[in-house]
Backbone as a printed PyTorch tensor [residue, N CA C, xyz], in Angstrom:
tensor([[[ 50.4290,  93.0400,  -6.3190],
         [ 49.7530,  91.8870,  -5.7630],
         [ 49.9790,  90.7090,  -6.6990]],

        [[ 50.6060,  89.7780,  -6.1070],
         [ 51.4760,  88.8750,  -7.2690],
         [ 50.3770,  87.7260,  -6.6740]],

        [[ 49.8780,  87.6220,  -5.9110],
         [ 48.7080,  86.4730,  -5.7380],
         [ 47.3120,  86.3500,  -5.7950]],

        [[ 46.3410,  85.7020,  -6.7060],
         [ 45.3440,  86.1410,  -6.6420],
         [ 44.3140,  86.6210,  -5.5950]],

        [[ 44.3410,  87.5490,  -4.5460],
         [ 43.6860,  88.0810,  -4.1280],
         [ 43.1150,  89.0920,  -4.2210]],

        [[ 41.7790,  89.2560,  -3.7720],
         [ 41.0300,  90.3310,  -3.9790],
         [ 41.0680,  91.8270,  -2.6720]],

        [[ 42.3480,  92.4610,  -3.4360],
         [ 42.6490,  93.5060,  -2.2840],
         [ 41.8830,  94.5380,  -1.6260]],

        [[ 40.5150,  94.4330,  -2.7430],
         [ 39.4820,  95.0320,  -2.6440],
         [ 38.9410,  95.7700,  -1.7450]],

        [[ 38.7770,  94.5280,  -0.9280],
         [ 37.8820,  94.0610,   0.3300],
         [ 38.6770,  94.1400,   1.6310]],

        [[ 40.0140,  93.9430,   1.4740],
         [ 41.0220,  94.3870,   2.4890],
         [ 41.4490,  95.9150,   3.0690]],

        [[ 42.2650,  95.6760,   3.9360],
         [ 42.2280,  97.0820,   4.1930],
         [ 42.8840,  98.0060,   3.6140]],

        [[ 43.0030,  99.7870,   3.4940],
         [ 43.8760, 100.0160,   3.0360],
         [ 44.2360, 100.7270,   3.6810]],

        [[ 45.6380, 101.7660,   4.8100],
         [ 46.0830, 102.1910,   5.4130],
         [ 46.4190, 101.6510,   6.7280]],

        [[ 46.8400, 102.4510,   7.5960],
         [ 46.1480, 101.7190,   8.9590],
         [ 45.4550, 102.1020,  10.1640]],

        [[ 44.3950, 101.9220,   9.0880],
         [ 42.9410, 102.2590,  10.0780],
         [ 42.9510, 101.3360,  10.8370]],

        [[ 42.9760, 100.1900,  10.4110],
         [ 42.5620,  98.7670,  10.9890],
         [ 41.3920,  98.6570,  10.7900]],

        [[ 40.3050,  99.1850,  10.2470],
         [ 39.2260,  98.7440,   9.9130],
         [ 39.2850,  98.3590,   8.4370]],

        [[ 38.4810,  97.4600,   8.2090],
         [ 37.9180,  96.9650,   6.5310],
         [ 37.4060,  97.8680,   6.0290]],

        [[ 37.5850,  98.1300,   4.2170],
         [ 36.5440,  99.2010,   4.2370],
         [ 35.1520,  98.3410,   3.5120]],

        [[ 34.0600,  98.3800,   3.8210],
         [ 33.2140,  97.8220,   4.1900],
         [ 31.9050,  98.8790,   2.7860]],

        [[ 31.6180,  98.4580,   1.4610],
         [ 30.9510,  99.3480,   1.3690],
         [ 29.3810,  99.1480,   1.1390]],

        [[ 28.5120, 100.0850,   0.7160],
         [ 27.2530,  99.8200,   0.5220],
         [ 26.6050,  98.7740,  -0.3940]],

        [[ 26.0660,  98.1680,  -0.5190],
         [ 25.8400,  96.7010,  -1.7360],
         [ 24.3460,  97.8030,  -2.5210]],

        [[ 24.4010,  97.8520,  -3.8380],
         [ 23.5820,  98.2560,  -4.2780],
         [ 22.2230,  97.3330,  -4.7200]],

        [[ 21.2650,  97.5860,  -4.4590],
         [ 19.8590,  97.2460,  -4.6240],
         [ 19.6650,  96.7450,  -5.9850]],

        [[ 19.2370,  95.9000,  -5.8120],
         [ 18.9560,  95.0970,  -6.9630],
         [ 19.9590,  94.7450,  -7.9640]],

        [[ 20.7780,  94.3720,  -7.0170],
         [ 21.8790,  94.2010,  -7.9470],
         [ 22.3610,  92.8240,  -8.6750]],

        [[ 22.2680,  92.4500, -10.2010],
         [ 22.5200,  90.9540, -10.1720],
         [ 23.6650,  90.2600,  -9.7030]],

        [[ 23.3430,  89.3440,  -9.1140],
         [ 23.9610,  88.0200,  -8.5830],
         [ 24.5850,  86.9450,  -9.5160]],

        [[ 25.5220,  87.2490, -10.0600],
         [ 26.1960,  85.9170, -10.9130],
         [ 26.3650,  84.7780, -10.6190]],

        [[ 26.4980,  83.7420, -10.8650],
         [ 27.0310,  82.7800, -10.3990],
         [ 28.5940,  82.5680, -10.4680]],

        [[ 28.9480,  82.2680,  -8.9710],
         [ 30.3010,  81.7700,  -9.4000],
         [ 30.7010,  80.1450,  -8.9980]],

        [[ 31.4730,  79.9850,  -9.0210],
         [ 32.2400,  78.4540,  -9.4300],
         [ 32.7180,  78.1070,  -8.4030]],

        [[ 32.5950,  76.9560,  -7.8140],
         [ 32.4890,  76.2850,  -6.7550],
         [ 33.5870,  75.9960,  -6.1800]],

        [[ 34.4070,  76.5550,  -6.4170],
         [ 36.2180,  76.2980,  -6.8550],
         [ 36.8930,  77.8470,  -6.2110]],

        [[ 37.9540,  77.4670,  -5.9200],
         [ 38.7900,  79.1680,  -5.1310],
         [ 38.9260,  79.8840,  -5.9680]],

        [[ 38.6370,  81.1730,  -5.0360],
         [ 38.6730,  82.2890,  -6.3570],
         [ 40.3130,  82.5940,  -6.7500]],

        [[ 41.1710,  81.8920,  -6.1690],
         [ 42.7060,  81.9600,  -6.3750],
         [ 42.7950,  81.3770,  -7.7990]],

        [[ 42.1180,  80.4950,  -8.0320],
         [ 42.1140,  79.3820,  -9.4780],
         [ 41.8280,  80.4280, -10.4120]],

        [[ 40.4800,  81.4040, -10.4780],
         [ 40.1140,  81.8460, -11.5520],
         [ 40.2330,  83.5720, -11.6890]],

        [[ 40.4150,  84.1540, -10.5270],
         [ 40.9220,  85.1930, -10.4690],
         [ 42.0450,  86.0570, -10.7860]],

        [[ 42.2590,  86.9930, -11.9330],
         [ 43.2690,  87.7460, -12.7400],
         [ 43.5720,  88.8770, -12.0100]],

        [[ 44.3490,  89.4090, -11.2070],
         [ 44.5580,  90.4350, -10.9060],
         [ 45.0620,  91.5830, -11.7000]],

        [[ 44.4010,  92.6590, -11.5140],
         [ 44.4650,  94.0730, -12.3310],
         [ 44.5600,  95.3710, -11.2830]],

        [[ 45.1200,  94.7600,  -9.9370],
         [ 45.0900,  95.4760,  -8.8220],
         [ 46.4350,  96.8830,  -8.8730]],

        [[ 46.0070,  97.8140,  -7.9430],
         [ 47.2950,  98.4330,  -7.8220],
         [ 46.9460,  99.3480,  -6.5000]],

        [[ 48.5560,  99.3190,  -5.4600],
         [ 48.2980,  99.5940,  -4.1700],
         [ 49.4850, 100.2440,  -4.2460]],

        [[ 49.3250, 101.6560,  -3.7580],
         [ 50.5670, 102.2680,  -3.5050],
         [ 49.7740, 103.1300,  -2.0160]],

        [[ 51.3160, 103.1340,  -0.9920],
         [ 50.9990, 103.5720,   0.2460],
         [ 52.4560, 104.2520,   0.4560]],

        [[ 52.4460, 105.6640,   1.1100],
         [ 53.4410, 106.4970,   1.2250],
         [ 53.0960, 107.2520,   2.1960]],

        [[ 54.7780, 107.1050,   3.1220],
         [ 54.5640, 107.6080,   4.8580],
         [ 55.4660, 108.7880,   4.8330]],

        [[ 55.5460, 109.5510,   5.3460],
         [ 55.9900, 110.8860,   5.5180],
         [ 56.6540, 111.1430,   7.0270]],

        [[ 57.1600, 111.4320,   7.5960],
         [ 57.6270, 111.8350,   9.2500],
         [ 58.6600, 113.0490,   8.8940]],

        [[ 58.0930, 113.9700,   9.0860],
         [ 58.6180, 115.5810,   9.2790],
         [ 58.8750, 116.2380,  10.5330]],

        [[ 60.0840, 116.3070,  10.7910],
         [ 59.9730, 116.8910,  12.5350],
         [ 60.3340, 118.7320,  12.4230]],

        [[ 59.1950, 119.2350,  13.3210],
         [ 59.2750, 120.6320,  12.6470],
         [ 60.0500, 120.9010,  14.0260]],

        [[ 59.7680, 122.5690,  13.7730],
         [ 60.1450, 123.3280,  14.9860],
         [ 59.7040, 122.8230,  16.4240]],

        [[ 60.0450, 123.2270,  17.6430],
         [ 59.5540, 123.1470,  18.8310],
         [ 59.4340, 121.2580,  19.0900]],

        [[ 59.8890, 120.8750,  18.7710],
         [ 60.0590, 119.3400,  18.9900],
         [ 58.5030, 118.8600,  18.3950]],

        [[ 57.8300, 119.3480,  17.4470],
         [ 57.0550, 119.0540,  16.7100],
         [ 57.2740, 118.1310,  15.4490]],

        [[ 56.5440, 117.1790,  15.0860],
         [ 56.4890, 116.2880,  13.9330],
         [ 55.0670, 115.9940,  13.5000]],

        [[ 54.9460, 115.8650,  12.2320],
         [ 54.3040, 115.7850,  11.0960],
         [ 54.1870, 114.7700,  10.6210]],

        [[ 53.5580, 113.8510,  10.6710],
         [ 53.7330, 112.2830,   9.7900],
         [ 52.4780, 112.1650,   9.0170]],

        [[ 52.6300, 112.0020,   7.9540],
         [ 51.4080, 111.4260,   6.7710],
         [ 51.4560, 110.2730,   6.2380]],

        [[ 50.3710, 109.6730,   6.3590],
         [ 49.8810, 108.5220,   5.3530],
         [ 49.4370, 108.3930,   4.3520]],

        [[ 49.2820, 108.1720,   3.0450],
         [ 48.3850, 108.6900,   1.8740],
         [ 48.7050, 106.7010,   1.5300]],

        [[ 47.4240, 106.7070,   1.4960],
         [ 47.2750, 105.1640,   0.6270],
         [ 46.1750, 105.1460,  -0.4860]],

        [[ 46.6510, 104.7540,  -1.7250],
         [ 45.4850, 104.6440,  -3.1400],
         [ 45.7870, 103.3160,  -3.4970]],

        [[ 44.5470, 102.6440,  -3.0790],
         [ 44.0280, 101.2400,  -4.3580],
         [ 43.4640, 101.6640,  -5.4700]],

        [[ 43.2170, 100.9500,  -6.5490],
         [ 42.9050, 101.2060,  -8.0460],
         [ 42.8140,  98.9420,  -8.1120]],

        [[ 41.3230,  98.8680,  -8.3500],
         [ 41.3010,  97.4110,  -8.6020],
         [ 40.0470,  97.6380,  -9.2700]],

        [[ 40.1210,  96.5550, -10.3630],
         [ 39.1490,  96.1310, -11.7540],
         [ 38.7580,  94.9590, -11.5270]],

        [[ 37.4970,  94.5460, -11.4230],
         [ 36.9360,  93.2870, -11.4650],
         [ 36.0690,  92.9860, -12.4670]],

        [[ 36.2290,  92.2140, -13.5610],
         [ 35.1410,  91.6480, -14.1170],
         [ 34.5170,  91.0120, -14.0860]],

        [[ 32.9830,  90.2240, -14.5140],
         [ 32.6200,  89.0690, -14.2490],
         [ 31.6330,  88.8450, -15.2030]],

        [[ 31.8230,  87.2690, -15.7310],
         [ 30.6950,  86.9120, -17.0800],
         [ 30.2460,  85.9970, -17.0730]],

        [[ 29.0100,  85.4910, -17.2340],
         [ 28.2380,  84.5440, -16.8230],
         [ 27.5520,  84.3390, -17.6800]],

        [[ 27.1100,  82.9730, -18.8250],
         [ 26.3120,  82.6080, -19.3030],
         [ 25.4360,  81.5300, -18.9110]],

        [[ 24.0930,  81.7750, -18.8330],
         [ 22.9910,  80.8000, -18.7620],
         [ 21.9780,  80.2110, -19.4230]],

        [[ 22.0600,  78.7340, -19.9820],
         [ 21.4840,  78.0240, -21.0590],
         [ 20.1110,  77.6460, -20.0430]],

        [[ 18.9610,  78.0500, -20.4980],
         [ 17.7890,  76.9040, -20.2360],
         [ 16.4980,  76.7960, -20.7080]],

        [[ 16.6620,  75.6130, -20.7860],
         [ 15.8020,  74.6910, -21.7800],
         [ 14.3740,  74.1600, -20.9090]],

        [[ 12.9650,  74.5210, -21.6530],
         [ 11.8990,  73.9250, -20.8930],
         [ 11.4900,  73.2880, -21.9280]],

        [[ 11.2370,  72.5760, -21.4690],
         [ 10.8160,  70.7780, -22.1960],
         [  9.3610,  70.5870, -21.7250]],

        [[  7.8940,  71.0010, -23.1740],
         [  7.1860,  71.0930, -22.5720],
         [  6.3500,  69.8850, -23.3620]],

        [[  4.7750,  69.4700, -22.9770],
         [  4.6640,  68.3190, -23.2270],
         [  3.7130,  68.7610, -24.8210]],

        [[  4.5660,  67.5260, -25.6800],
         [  3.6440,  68.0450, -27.2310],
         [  3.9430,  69.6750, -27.8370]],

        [[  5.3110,  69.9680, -26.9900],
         [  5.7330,  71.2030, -27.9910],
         [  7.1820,  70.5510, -27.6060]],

        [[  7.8880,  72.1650, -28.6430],
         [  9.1140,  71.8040, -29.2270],
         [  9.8710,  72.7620, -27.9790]],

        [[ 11.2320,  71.7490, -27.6700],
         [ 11.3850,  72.4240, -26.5620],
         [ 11.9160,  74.3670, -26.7410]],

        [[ 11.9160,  74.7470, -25.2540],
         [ 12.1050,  76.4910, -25.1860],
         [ 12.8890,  76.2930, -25.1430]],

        [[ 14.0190,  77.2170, -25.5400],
         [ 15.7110,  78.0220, -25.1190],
         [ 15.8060,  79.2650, -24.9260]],

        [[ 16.4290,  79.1420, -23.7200],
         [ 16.8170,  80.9000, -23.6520],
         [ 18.1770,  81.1240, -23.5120]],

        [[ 18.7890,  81.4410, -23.3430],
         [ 20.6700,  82.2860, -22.9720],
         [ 20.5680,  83.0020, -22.5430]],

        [[ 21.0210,  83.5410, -21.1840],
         [ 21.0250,  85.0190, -21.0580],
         [ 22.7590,  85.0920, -20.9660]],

        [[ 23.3420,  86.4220, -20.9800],
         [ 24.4590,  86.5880, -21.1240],
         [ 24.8450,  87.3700, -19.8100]],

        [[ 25.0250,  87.5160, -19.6900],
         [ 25.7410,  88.8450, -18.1660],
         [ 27.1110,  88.9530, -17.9850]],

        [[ 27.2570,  90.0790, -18.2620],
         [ 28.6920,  90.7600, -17.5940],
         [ 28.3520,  92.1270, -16.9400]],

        [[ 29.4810,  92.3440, -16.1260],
         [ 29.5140,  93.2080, -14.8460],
         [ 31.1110,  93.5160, -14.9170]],

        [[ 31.9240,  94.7860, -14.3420],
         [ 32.4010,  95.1660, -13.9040],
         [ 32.8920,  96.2480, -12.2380]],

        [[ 33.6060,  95.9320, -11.8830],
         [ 33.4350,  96.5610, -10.8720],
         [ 34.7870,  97.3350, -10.1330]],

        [[ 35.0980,  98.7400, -10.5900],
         [ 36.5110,  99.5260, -10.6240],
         [ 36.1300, 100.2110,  -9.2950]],

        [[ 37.2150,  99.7370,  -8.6230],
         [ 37.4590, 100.6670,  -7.0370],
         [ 38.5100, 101.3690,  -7.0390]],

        [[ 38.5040, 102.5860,  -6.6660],
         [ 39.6180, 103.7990,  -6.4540],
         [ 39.3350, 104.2520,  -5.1910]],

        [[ 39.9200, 104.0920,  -4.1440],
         [ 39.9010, 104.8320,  -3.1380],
         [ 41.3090, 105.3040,  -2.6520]],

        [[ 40.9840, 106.2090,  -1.7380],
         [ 42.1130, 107.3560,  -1.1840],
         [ 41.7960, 107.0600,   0.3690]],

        [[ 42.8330, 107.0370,   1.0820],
         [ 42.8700, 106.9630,   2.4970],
         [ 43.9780, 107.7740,   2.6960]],

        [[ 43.8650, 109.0270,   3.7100],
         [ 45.1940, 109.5110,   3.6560],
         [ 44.7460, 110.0520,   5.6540]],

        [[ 45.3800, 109.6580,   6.3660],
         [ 45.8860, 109.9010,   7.6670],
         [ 47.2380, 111.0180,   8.4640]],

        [[ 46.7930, 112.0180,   8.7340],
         [ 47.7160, 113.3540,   9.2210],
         [ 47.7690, 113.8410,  10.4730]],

        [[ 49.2110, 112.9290,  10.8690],
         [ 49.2130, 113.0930,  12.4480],
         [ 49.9960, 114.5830,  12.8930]],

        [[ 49.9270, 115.6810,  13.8530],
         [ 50.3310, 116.6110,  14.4320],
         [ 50.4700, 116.3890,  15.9720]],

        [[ 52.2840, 116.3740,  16.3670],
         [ 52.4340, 116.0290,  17.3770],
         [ 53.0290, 116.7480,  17.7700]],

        [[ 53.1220, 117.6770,  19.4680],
         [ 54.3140, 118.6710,  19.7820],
         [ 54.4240, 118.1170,  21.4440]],

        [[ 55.6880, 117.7340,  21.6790],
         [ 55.4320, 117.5690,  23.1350],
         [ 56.4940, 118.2410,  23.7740]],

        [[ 56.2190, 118.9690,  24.6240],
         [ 56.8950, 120.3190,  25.5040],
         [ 57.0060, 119.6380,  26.7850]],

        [[ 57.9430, 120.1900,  27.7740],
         [ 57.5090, 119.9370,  29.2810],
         [ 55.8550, 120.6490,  29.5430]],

        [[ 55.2860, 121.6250,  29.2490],
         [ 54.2150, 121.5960,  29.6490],
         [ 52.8170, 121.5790,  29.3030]],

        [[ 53.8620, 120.8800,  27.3130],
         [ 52.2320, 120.9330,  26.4810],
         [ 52.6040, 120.0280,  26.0000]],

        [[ 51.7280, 119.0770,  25.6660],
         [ 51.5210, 117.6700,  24.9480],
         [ 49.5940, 118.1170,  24.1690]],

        [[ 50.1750, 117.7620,  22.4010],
         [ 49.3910, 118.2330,  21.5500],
         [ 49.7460, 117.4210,  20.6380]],

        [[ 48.9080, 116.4440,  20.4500],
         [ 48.2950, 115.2590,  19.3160],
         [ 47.0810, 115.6790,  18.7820]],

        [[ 47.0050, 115.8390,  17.5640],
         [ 45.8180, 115.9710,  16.6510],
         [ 45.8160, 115.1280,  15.9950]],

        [[ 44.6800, 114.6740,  14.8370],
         [ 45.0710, 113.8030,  13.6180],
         [ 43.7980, 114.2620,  13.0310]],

        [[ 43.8530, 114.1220,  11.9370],
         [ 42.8340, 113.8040,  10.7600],
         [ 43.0480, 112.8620,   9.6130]],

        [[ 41.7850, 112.4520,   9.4770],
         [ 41.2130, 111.1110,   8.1400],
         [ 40.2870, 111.6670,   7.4740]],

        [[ 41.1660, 111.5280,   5.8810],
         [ 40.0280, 111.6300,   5.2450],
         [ 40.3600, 110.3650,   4.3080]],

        [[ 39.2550, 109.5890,   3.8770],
         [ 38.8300, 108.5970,   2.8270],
         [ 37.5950, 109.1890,   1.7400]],

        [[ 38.1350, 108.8450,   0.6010],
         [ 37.8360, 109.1730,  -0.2770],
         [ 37.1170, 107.6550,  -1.5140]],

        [[ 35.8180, 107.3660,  -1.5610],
         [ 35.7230, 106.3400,  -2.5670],
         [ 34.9550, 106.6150,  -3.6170]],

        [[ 35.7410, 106.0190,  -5.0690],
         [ 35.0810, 105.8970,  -6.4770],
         [ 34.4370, 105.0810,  -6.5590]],

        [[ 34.3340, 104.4800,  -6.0860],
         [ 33.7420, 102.9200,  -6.9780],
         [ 32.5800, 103.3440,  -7.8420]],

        [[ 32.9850, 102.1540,  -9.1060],
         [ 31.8520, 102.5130, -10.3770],
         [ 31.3380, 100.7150, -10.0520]],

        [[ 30.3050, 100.5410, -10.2400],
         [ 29.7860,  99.5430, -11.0770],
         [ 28.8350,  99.3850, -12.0010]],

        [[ 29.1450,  98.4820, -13.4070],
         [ 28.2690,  98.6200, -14.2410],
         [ 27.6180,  96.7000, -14.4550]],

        [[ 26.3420,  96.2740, -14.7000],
         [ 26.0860,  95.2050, -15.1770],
         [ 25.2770,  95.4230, -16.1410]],

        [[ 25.3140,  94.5760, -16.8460],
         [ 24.4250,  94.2570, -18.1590],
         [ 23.9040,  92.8790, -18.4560]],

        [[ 22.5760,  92.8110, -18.8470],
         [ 22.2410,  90.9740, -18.8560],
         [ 21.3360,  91.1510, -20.8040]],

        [[ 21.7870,  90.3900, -21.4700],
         [ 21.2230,  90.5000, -22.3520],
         [ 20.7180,  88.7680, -22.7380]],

        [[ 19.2840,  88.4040, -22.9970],
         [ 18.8430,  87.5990, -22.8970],
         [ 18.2560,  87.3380, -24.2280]],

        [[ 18.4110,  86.0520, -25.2340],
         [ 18.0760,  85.9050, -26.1470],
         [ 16.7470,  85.5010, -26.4790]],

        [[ 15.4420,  85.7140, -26.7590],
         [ 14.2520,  85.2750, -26.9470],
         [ 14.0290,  83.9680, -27.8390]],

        [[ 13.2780,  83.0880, -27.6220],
         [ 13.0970,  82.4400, -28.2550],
         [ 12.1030,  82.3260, -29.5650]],

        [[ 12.7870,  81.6380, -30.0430],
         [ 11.8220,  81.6740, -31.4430],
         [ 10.7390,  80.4840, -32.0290]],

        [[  9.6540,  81.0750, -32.5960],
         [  8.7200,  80.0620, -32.2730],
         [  8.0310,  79.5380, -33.5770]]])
């Protein structure tokens, strides 16, 4: 992926569906930058997809799909703020936050086809397979008084 996109979120095989996953609860919200994520986005992506077509006995064929993404996202966010209170010295805080977020998934699609003059026999099976890890951390500096 030679352009910054996030393959992530795209599809992988051809399902034709997105894969679409669960958003975890309470999860922090960074801020990002008001600007395309093409500008600030590093890709660390990797997509490999491999098709198979085996024609067996009896005018039978075999075709496989196996598709694996492997994508790393980081993200770091610092936040300065200052309360300015009346007849004291003003507050500061920082908080720091970083997050990562590594997706591995497996999509692999296995078609079984035999067509006879008097038998026609299509099967298939899907299986998808997902890792995803995510980790965040916010470490916030106290102020001193």
């Amino acid at each position: 992926n030679e352009l910054p996109d996030n393959i992530s979120i795209q599809k992988v095989g051809e399902s034709g569906n997105k894969n679409f996953r669960e958003e975890i609860i309470n999860k922090l919200a960074m801020q990002v930058p008001s600007i395309s994520a093409r500008r600030y986005l590093f890709n660390n992506s990797n997509l490999i997809h491999f098709n198979v077509l085996k024609v067996l006995r009896n005018k039978a064929q075999l075709k496989t799909n196996i598709s694996y993404l492997n994508d790393f996202i980081a993200n770091e966010s610092l936040t300065n703020t200052t309360y300015f209170l009346p007849l004291l010295p003003p507050i500061n805080f920082t908080e720091i936050a970083t997050g990562y977020l590594n997706t591995d998934k497996i999509e692999t699609n296995i078609f079984y086809t035999q067509n006879l003059k008097k038998l026609y026999i299509k099967n298939s099976t899907k299986i998808k397979l997902d890792f995803t890890k995510q980790n965040e951390q916010v470490i916030t500096s106290l102020p001193v008084v």
